[in-house]
C-alpha positions as CSV (number, residue, x, y, z in Angstrom):
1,X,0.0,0.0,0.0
2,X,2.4,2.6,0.5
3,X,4.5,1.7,-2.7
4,X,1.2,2.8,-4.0
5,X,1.1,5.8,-2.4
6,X,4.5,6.6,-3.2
7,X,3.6,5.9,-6.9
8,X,0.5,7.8,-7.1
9,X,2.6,11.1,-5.7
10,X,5.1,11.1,-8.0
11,X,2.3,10.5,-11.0
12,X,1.1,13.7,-9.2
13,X,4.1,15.9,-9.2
14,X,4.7,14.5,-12.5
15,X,1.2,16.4,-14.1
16,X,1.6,19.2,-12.1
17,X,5.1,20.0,-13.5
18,X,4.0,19.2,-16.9
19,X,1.0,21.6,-16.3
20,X,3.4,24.4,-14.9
21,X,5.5,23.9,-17.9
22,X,2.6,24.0,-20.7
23,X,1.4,27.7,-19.1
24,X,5.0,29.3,-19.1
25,X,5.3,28.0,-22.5
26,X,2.0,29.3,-23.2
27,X,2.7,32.8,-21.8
28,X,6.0,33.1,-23.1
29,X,4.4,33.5,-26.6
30,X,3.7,37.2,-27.8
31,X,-0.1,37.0,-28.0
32,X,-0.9,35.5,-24.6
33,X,2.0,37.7,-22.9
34,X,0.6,41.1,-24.6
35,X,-3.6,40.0,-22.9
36,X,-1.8,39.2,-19.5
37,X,-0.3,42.3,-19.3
38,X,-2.9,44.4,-20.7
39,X,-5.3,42.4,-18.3
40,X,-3.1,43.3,-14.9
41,X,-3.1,47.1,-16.3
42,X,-7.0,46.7,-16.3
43,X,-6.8,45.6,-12.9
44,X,-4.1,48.0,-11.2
45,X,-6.5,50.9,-12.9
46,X,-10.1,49.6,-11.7
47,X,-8.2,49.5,-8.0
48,X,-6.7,52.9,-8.3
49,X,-10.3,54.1,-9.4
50,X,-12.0,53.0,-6.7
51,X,-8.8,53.9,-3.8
52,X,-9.3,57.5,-5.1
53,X,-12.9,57.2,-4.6
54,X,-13.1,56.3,-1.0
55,X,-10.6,58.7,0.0
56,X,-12.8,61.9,-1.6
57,X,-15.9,60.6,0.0
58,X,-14.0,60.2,3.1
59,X,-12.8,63.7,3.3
60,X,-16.5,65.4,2.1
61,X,-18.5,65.6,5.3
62,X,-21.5,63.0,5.4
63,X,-25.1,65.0,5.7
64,X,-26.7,62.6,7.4
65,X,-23.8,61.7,9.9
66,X,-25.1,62.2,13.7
67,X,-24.0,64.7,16.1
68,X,-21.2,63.8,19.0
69,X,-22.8,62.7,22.1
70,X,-22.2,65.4,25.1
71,X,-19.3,65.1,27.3
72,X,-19.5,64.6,30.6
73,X,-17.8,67.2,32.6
74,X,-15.8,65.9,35.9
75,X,-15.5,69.0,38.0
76,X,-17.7,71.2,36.7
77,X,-17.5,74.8,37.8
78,X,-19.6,76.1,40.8
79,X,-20.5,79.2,42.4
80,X,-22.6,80.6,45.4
81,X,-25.3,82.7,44.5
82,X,-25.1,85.7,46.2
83,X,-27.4,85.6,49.2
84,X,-30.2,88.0,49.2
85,X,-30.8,91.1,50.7
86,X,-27.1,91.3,51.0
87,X,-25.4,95.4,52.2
88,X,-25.0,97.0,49.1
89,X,-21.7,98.2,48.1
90,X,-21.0,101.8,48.2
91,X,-19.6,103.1,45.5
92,X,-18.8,106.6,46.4
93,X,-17.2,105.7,50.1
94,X,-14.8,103.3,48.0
95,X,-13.7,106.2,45.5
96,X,-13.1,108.2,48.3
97,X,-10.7,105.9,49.6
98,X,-8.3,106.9,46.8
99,X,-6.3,102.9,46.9
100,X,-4.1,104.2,43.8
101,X,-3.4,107.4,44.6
102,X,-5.9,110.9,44.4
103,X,-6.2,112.0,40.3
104,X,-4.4,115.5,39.9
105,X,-2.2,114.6,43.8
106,X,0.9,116.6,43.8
107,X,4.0,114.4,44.6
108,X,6.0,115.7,48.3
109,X,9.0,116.7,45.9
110,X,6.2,119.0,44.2
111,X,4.1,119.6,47.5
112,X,7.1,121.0,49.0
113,X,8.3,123.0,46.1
114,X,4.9,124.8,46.6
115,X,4.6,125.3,50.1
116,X,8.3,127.3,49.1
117,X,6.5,129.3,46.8
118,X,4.0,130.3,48.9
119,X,6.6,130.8,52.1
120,X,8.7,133.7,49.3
121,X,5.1,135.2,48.5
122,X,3.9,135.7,52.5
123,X,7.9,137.1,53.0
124,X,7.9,141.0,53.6
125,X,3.5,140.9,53.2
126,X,4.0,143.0,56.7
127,X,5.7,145.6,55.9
128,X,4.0,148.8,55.2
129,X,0.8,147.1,55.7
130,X,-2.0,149.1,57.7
131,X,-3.8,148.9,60.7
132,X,-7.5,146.6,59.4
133,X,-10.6,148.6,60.5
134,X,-13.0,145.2,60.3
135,X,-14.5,144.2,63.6
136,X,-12.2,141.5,64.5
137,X,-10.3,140.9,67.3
138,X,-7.0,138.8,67.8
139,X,-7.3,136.8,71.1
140,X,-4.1,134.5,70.7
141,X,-1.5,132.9,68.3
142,X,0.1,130.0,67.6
143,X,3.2,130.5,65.9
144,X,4.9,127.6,63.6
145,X,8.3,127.1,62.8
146,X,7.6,128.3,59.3
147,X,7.8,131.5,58.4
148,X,4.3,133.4,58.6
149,X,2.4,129.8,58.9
150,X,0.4,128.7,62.2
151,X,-3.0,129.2,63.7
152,X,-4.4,132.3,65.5
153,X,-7.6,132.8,67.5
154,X,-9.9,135.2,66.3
155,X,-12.8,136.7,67.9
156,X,-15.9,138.2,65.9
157,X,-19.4,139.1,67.1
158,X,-18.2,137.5,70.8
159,X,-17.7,134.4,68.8
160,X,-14.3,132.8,68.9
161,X,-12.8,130.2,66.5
162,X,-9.2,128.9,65.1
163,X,-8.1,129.8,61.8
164,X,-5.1,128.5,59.9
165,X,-3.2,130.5,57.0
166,X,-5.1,130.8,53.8
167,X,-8.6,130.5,55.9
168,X,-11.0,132.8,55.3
169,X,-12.4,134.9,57.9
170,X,-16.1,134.9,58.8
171,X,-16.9,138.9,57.7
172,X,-18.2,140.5,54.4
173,X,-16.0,140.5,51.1
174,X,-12.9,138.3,50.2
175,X,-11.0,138.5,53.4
176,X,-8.6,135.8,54.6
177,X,-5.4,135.0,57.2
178,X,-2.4,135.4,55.3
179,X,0.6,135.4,57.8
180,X,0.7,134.3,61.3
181,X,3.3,136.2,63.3
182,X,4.4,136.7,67.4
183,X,2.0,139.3,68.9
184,X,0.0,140.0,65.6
185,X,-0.9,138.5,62.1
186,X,-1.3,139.8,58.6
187,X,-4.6,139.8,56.7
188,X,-5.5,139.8,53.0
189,X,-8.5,142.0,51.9
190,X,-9.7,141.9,48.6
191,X,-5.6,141.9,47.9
192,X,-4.7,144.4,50.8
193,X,-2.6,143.2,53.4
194,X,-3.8,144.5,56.7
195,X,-2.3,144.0,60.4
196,X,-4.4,142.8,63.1
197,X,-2.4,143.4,66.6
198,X,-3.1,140.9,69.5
199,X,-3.1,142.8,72.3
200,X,-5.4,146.7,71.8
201,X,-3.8,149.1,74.7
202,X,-7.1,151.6,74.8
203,X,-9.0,148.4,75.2
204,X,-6.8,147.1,78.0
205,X,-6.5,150.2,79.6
206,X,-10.1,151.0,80.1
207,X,-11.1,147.1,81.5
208,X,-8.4,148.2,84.1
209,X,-9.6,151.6,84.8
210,X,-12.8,149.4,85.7
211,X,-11.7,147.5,87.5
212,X,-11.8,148.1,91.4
213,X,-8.4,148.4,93.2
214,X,-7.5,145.6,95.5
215,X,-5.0,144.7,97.9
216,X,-1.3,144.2,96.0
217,X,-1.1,141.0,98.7
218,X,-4.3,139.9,97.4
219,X,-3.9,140.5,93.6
220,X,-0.2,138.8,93.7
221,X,-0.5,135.0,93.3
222,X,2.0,133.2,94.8
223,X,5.1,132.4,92.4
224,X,7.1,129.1,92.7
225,X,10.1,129.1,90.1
226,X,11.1,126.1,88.7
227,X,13.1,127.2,85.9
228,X,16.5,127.6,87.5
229,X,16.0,123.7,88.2
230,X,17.8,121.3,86.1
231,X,16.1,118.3,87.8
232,X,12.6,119.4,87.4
233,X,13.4,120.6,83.5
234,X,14.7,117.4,83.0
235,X,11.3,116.0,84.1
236,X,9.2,118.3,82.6
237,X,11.4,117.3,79.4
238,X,10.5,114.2,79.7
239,X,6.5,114.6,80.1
240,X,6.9,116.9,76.9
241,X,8.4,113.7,74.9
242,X,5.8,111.4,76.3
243,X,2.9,114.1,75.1
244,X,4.0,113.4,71.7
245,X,5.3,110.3,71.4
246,X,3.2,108.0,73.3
247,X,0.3,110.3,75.4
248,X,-1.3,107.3,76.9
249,X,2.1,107.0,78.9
250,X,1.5,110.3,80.4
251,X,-1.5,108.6,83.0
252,X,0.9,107.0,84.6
253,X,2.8,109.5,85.9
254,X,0.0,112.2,86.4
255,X,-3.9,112.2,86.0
256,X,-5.9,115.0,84.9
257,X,-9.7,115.2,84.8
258,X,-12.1,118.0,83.5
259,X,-13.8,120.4,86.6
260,X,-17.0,122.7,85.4
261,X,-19.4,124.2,87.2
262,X,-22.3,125.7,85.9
263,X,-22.1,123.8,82.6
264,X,-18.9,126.1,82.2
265,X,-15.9,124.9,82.1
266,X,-13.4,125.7,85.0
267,X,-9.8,124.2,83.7
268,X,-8.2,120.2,84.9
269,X,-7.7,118.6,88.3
270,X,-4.4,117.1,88.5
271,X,-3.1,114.8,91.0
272,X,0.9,112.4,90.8
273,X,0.1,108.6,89.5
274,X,3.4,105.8,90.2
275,X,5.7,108.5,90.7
276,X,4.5,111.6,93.1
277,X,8.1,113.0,93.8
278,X,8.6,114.1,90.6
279,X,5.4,115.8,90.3
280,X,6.1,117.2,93.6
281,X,9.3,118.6,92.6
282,X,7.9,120.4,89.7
283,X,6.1,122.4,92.0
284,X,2.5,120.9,91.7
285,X,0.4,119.5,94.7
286,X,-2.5,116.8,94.5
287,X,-5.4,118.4,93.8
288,X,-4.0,121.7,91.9
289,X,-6.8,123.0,89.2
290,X,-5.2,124.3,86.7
291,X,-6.7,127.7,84.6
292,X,-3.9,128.4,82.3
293,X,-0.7,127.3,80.7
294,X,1.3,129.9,78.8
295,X,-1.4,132.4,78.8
296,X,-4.0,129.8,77.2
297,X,-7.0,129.3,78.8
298,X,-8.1,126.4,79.7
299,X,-11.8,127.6,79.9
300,X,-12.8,126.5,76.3
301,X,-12.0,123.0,75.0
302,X,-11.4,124.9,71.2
303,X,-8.3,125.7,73.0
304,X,-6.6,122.6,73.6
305,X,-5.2,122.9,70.1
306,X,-3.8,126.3,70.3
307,X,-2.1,124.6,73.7
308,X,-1.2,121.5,71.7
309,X,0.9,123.7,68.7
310,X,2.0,126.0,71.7
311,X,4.2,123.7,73.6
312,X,6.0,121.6,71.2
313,X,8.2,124.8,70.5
314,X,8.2,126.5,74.0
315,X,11.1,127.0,76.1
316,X,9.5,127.4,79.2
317,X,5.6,126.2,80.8
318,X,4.1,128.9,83.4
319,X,0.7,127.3,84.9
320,X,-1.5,129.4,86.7
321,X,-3.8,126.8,89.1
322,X,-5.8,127.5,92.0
323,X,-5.0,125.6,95.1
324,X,-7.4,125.8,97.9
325,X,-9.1,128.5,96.5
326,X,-5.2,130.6,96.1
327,X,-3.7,131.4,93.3
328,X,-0.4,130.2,92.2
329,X,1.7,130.4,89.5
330,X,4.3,127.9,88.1
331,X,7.2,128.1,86.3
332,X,9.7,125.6,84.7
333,X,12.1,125.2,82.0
334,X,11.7,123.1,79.3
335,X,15.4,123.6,77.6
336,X,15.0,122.7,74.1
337,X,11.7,122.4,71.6
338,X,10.8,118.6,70.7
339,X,11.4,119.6,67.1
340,X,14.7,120.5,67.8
341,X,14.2,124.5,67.4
């Protein structure tokens, strides 16, 4: 059986060679050669045809092709409704707060080259100015280190009140304080430059012609003089520093409260805190009230700030106080100014 098998494979191979060779024979002639290859070139074109075909409908956009589905957002993006009823924001208050700076500001370099200006113009206003006829009356100064700038206290109609430099005055026309200066201060009118003196002798002179006389013992308060004391002006010194440094500090050292009677306003109470010999040695006593400092009256709250500007240049403090219903006066240096002047 398997000789026969043998034999009927190589009877096989032997028709399938002889089958191959009949077809290259065939081919290898001109006519069947020239229909194969003109049969391929059929072929290679009908698939080029139809590869250029699918590509063009592949790039022109299908009309009836549905729409992409929605995506589904992970983390999508939340925020809080405002609540209601809410303060509203205002608008104005928040412009007024100027964050970046005030339009049309001038810078310091430019602030100062202005206030320099207006220093050369007030220069020399004085001189040959005349005495001012309005009904004002000059009740105290408060000279600045400046030339010609500070406050002064003006009186009109009985009505007293602080004006600065370049304030105008409460009276008819165009009339403001142009100069502050010791003792008077310079007024401009309508572009006049008037004085108005501080202190008016025919005025002084006739409230002390009536006045009734009294006793020289009486009329003399008693005087204690500090000023000659370098320990007490280096205390009073240091109560100057602590006034405008750090005035909270000053309670501990000495406490002052308001006295009125009346409604009116008498002047402070003032009595030692933690250390009572150095208020001692400046020539107080618990329980002094004191009516004056400097020739400021302590009578009228409005003058606190004329007090204020006063002693951060002055050399020397008198306080006039009443102790036990006695007059006194006290004195004290204070060596230099806290600005240095």
């Amino acid at each position: 059986m398997a000789a026969s098998l043998l034999g009927h494979s190589s009877d096989m191979s032997r028709r399938l060679s002889a089958g191959v060779e009949n077809c290259v024979q065939f081919l290898s002639q001109p006519a069947p050669a020239r229909r194969l290859r003109q049969g391929l070139l059929l072929l290679f074109c009908l698939w080029g045809v139809l590869a250029l075909t699918r590509l063009i409908w592949a790039l022109l956009p299908a009309s009836d092709s549905p729409l992409p589905e929605a995506g589904q957002v992970i983390n999508p993006v939340t925020m809080a409704a405002p609540a209601d009823g809410g303060p509203a924001v205002d608008v104005a208050r928040v412009q007024g707060w100027h964050l970046f700076g005030e339009a049309g500001a001038l810078t310091p370099a430019q602030a100062t080259a202005e206030q320099d200006a207006r220093a050369s113009v007030r220069e020399g206003i004085e001189k040959g100015a005349r005495e001012t006829r309005l009904n004002l009356k000059l009740r105290g100064v408060v000279a600045s280190s400046e030339e010609g700038l500070g406050f002064a206290i003006i009186e009109q109609n009985s009505q007293q009140d602080i004006y600065a430099v370049e304030d105008k005055l409460p009276v008819q026309g165009n009339v403001t304080l142009a100069k502050v200066m010791r003792g008077r201060v310079v007024l401009d009118n309508g572009g006049t430059y008037e004085l108005l003196e501080l202190f008016d002798d025919s005025e002084l002179n006739a409230q002390a012609a009536a006045l009734p006389a009294l006793d020289p013992e009486e009329s003399s308060p008693t005087a204690i003089d500090r000023s000659g004391d370098t320990s007490a002006s280096a205390i009073a010194q240091g109560y100057r520093e602590r006034l405008y440094e750090n005035p909270q500090s000053l309670a501990e050292v000495v406490s002052v409260s308001a006295v009125r009677e009346n409604g009116q306003l008498l002047g402070y109470r003032i009595a030692p805190g933690k250390e009572r010999e150095q208020f001692e040695l400046l020539g107080f006593r618990p329980g002094d009230l004191v009516t004056s400092v400097n020739g400021i009256a302590l009578d009228d709250p409005a003058n606190t700030l004329s007090l204020y500007q006063a002693m951060r240049s002055a050399s020397e403090a008198i306080f006039e106080l009443q102790r036990d219903g006695t007059p006194v006066t006290v004195s004290v240096s204070l060596g230099e100014s806290s600005d240095g002047t």
